[in-house]
N, C-alpha and C positions, 0 to 999 in steps of 0.2 A: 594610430598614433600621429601621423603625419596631419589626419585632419583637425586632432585638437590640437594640436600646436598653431597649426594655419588661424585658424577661429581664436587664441587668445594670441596671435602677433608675432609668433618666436621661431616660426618655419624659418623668416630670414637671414636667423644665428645657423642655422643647419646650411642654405643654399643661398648664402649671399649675393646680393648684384655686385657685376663686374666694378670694381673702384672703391666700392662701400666700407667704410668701418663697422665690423660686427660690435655690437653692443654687447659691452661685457656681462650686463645686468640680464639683458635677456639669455645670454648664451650661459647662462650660471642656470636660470629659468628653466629652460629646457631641458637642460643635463639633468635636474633635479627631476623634472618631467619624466625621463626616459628611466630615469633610475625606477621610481616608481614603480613605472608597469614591467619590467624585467625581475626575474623570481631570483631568489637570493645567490643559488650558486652561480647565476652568470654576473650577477654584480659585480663581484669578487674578481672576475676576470677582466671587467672595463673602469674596476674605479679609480685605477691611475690616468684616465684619460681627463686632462684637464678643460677639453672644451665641448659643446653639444657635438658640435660637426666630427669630433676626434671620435667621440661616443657612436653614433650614426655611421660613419663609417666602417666600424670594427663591427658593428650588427650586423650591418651589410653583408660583408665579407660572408660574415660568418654564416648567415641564413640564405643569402641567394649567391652569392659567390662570386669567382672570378669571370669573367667573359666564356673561358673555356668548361667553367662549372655550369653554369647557365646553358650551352650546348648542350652538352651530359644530361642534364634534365629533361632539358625541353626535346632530349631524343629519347627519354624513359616514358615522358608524358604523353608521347604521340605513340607509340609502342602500348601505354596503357589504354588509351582513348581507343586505338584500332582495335583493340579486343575486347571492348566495353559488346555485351549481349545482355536483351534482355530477358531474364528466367523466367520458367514457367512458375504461376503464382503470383507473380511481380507485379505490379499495381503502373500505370503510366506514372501517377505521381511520384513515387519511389523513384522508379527507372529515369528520366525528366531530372528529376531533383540530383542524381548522380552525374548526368550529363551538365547539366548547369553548374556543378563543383566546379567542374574541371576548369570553368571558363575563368576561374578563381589562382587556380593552379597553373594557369597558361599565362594569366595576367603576371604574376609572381617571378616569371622566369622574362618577360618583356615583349612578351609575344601575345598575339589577340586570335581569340576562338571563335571568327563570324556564325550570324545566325547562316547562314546557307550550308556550313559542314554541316553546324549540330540538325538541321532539319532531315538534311543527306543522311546521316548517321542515325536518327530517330527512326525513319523510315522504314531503314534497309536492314537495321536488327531487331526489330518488334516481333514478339511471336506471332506463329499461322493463324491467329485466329483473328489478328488484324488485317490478312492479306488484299480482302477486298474494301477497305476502306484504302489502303494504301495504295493500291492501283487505282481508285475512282481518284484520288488525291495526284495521281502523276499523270492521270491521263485529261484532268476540265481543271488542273490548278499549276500555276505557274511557282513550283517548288523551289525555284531559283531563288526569288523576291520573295518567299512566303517568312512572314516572323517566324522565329521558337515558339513564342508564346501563340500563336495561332496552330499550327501546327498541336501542340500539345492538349490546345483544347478540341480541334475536331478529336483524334483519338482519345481524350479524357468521355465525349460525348459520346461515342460510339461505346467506351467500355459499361457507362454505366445501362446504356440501351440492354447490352447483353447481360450485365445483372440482376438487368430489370425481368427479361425473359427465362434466365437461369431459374428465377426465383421462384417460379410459382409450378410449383413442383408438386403431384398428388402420390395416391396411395393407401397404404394403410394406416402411415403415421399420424394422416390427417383423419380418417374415417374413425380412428381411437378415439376421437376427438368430441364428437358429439350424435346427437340421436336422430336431426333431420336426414337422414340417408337422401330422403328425396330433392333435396336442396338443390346437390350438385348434379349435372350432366351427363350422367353415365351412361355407354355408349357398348355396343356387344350384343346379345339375341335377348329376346323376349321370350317371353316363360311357352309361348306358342310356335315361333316361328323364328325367321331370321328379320334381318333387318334394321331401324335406328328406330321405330316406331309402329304403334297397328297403324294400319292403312287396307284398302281395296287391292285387290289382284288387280294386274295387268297395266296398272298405274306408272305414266310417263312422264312426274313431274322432277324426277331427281332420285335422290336417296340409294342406297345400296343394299342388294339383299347379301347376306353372309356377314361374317364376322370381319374385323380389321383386318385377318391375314389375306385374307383373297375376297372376288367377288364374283357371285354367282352369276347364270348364263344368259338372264335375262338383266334387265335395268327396270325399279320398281320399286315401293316401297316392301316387297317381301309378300309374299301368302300366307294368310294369318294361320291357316290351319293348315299349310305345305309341307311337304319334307325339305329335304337339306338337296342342294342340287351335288353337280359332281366334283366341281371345284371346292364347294364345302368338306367335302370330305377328307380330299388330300392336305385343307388345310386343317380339321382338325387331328390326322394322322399324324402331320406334322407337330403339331400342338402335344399330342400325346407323347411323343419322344422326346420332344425339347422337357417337358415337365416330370421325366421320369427321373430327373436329377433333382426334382424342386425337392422340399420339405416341408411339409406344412406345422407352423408353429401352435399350430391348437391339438392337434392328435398326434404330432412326431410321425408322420407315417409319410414314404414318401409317393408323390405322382397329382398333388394338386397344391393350391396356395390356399393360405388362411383364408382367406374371405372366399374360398369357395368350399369350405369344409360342412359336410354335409355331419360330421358328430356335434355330439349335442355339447352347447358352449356351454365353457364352465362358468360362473359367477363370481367376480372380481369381488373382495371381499371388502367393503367401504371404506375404511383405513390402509389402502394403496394411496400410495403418492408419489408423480411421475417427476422427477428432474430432469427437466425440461429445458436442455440452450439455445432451443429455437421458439422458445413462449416470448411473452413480452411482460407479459404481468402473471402473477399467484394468479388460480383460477380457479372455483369449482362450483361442483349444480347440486351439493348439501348447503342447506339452508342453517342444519341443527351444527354444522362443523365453527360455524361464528361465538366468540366470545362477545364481539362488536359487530354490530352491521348497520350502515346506511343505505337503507335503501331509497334517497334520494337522488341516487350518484346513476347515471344511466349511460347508454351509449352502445356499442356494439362492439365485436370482435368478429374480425377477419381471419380466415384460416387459410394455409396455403394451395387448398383446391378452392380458391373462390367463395367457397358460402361462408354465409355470416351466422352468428347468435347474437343475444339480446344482452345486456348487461343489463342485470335488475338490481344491483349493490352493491358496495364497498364496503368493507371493513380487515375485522382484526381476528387473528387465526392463533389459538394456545394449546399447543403441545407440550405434552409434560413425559420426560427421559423414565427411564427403570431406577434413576437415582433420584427422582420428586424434582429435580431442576423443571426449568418450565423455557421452552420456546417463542420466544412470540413471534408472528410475521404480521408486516404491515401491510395494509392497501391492498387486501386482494379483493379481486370481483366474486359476486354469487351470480352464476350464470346456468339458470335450471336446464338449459337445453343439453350441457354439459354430462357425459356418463363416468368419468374421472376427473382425478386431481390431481390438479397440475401446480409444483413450484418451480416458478422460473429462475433458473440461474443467473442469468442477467441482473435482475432487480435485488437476489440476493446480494452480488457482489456490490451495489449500489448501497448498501444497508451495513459497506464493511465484512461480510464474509468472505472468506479467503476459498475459494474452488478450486483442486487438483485434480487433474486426472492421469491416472499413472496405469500403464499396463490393462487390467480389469477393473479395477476398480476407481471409483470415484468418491471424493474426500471434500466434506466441509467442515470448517476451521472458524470458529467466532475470532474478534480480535484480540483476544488473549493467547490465541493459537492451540485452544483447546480444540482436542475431533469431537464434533457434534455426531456427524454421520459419516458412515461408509458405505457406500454400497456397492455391490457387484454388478456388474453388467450381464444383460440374459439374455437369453438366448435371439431375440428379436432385437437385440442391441439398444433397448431401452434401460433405464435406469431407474428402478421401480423399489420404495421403501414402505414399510408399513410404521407407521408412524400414529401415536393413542392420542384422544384429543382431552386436554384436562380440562373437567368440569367444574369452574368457578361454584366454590357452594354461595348462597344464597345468604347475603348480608342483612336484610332486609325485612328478617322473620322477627324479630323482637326488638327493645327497647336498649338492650347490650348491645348486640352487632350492630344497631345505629352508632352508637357511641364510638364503636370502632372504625366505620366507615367514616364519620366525622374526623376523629383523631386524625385517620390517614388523609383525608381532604383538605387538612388546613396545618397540613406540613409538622402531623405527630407533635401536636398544640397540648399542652399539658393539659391532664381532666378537670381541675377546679378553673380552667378558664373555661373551658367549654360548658360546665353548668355552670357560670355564672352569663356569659354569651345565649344558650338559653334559657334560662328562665329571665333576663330580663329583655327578653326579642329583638339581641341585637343585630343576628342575624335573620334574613327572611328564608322560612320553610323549613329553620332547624328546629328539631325537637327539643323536648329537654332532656338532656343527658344526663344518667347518673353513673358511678365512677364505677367500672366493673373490677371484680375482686382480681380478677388474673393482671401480670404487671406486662408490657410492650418488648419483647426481646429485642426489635429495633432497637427503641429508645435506648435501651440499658448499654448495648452495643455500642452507637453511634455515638451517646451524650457521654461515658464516663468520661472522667476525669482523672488524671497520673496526682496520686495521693502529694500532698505536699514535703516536701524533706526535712529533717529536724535540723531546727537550727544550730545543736550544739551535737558534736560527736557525742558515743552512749563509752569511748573509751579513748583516755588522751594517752602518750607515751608519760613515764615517768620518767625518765633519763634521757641524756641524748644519747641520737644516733638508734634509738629504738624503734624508729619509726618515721621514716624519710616519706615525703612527698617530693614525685617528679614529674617532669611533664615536659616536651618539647613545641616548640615553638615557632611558625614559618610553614613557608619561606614568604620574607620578608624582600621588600621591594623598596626602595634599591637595595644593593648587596653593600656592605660593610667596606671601609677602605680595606679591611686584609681579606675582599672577600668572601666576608659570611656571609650568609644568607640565614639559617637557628640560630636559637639560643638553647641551651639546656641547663632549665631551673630546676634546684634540688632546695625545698625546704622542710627545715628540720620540725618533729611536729612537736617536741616537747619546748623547746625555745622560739621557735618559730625564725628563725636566723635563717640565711640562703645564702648560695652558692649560683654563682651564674656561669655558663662556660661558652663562648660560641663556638659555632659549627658551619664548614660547608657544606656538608650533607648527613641527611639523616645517619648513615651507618657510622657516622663518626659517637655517635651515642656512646657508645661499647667501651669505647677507649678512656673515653673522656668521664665514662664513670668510675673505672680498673684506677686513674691518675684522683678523683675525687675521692674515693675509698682509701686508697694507700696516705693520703693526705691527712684525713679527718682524723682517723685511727689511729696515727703515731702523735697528733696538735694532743687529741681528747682525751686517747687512751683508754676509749670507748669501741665500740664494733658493733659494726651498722649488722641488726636485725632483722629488718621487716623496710623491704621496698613497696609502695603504692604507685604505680601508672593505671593509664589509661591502655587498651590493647591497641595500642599505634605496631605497626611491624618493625619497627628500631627497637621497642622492649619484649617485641612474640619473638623474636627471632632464635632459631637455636641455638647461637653462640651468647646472647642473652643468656637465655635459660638455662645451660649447663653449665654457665660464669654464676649465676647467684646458687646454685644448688653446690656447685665445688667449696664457694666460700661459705654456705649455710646459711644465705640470704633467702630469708621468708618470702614470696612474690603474695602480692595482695591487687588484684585486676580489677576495676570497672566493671558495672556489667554496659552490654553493648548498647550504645547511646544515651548513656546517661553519666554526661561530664560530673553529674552534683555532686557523684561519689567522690570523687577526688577532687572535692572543693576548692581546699586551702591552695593548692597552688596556680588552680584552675583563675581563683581570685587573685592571684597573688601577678601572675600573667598580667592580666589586665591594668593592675595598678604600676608595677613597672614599666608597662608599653605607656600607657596614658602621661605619668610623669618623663619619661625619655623626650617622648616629642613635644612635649608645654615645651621642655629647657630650650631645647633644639629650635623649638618656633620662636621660643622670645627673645631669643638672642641673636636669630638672624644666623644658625648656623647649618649647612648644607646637612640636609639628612643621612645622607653615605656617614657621616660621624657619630651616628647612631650606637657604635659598640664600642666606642670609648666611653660614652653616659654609661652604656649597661655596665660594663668593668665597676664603674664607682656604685655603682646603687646599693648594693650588700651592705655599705660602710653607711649612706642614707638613712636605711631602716635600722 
């Protein structure tokens, strides 16, 4: 606030130079200024201040305080600052960005937050996984003199180093993945012997005989056709105990892991389909699973043990529900190396799907908020659906289904343009289409039309008061000098004469028809019959409804969204508003007078 007043001229109605006459004009400026951006109920408690600086100082007070209030603070802020930690999970930026507040919150109170605390303080609360950049940083860097913003980026650099090494993570999650087995490095014994590789006996160039746990007695690449030395053994003793807890996810049986299950694997049934939050894109190595495919589109995929596959296309993937509804997904790769199918969650969400996951199960939601999918999580903690792929039938077998395939290409184009487009070649490659007997359920759908309404009722009232139209009206802007804001029009349908009543609010309806009825019925000596509204909630209302069924008033409703029904008053509205403000504009008189015209109009028509 201070700086847009400075920049249009009017700071110095706030903080006058010693001797200066404040300027009235700007110091009205400003006040106007403040009022602005303060929200309504504090208005209220500075709009008797009659000058900027009266204004500004009552702020003051009130948001930063007295001398003794600004202590109080600035000893809550420092009390806060000293027990600022940063969490595990917490991102430097996050963490950084909370420390940088403060510098905001210390300004506020008149006191200044140097960079050499917050570097101190950055430091010395970082979690342990920052310890040794934190110590090379206090021991070859002058932490004193160092910026915030330096500071924040060697540890920003350092965190994403170690996401970078977090990240490449292997397994089975990745081996699910494709069919090069041989791609990646795999490291452990040889189907003969021990060691990283065949090689010659007695060999002193490196490499280690045994498995990762231990190493054997000699140093060699391993004896191709040896046994296991003695260290071998107690590590795989060891191995054997540790893995009598394991469970293996292909035979449930426990004392080895999956990828070393010696029973015979089952075969994943084609129509699996993996949900997948660590893919980047739709994936899969069916060729026949595409609705669409380009296979122009080329490139590669990275997996998180290093090996790659080939992208051999891009396209479009159609699944159809148990209810005929139809799927689509866009942009996925055909990648043959691939032995499942993968949709990526990520690029869903990108497409507008909404992804839960709650408890076991996992939940997709199109943007309507309908469930598309649930799925439960299994045993391997994968996300696995089976899902059917619908087979687009074949457009393109006869001279009909062109017709069709035409209609829908040029935006459901009525049949007698389309055979006259071709047979006289005005399009290029089209055939000539003849009109097929079946009609477009689209078309019929999309094109009708709301039938027209009759211009005359099919029944008028014979009497008065046999047949009232009414209708309320508003809210009307500005309110009336007494007030109003409605009007409530009652006309009669057999004379066509009206009745105007204003109102300040809708529930005033009720009454103000109990005082219209007792009125009419004693002038007439008639008795109102049959009322017509629209279903506004002033005439649903229950004290409505059980007021016209006491007096034996007929209720005659609208149906929902369609004013036509209750025409005449509908029109009758509009002719009344239209001739109020002519009078009112052409005579130069404030619109708030607007319900003294309405009072006279009944006597007009």
């Amino acid at each position: 606030m201070e700086a847009i007043m400075d920049a249009q001229g009017l700071w110095e109605s706030i903080e006058p130079q010693a001797g200066v006459a404040v300027d009235e004009k700007k110091s009205k400026t400003a006040r106007a200024f403040i009022f602005q951006a303060i929200p309504e109920e504090m208005l209220l408690q500075v709009a008797k201040k009659k000058t900027a600086k009266e204004v500004w100082e009552s702020l003051k007070t009130r948001f930063v305080g007295a001398e003794r209030v600004q202590k109080a603070r600035l000893h809550t802020l420092k009390s806060e600052f000293e027990s600022m930690r940063m969490k595990d999970g917490e991102s430097i930026d996050d963490y950084a960005g909370k420390l940088s507040g403060m510098i905001s919150k210390y300004n506020s109170v008149g006191a200044v937050l140097g960079d050499e605390e917050l570097v101190r303080k950055l430091l010395d609360t970082v979690t342990d996984k920052y310890i040794q950049l934190v110590a090379s940083m206090e021991q070859y860097s002058d932490v004193e003199k160092m910026p915030f913003e330096e500071a924040i980026g060697r540890l920003k650099a350092y965190e994403d180093r170690l996401k970078l090494r977090q990240g490449s993570s292997t397994g089975e999650r990745s081996l699910l993945f494709t069919k090069a087995e041989g791609v990646s490095n795999n490291r452990g014994f040889n189907k003969h012997g021990s060691g990283r590789g065949h090689g010659h006996t007695g060999g002193d160039r490196g490499g280690r005989s045994g498995s990762r746990g231990g190493r054997g007695s000699s140093r060699g690449r391993g004896d191709r056709h040896g046994g296991r030395t003695h260290h071998e053994g107690n590590t795989f003793h060891r191995k054997s105990q540790y893995k009598s807890h394991v469970k293996c996810f292909e035979c449930n049986q426990y004392g080895h892991y999956a990828s070393e299950c010696k029973a015979e694997k089952k075969s994943e049934p084609e129509n699996i389909w993996y949900l997948d939050s660590g893919a980047s894109n739709h994936m899969t190595g069916r060729k026949d699973a595409f609705a669409e495919l380009n296979e122009g589109v080329t490139g590669q995929v990275r997996f998180g043990d290093g090996s790659k596959v080939d992208i051999r296309g891009k396209g479009t993937l159609l699944f159809q529900y148990k209810t005929r509804e139809q799927l689509v997904i866009y942009d996925a790769y055909y990648i043959p190396a691939l032995t499942s199918n993968i949709l990526s969650l990520g690029q869903m969400t990108e497409e507008a799907y909404v992804i839960w996951l709650h408890e076991e199960y996992l939940r997709v939601y199109d943007e309507q908020k309908r469930l598309l999918m649930k799925v439960r999580r299994s045993t391997n903690r994968l996300y696995k659906i089976e899902l059917t792929l619908a087979r687009p039938s074949c457009l393109a077998t006869s001279l009909v289904d062109e017709a069709w395939i035409w209609h829908a290409r040029l935006g459901h184009a009525n049949f007698q343009i389309l055979e006259a487009m071709g047979s006289k070649d005005l399009v290029t490659g089209m055939p000539r289409i003849k009109h097929p007997k079946k009609i477009c359920e689209g078309c019929l759908v999309a094109k009708q039309t709301r039938k027209s309404f009759p211009d005359k009722a099919p029944w008028r009232a014979s009497k008065p008061l046999e047949l009232l139209h009414a209708d309320l009206c508003g809210p009307i802007t500005p309110q009336s000098m007494g007030g109003n804001q409605y009007f409530f029009l009652i006309v009669d349908d057999f004379c066509r004469y009206m009745w105007v009543y204003l109102l300040r609010s809708k529930d005033e309806a009720l009454a103000k028809f109990k005082i219209f009825k007792a009125q009419v019925e004693k002038e007439s000596r008639y008795k109102v019959k049959t009322l017509r509204t629209d279903r506004g909630g002033e005439f649903m209302s229950n004290e409505f409804i059980d007021y016209c069924q006491q007096e034996g008033i007929k209720r005659q409703t609208t149906a929902p969204y369609t004013p036509q029904q209750n025409g005449v008053v509908e029109r009758r509205n509009r002719t009344v508003m239209g001739m109020t403000w002519s009078l009112l504009k052409s005579m130069n008189v404030p619109e708030r007078h607007y319900g003294a015209r309405l009072f006279g109009t009944p006597s007009t028509f």
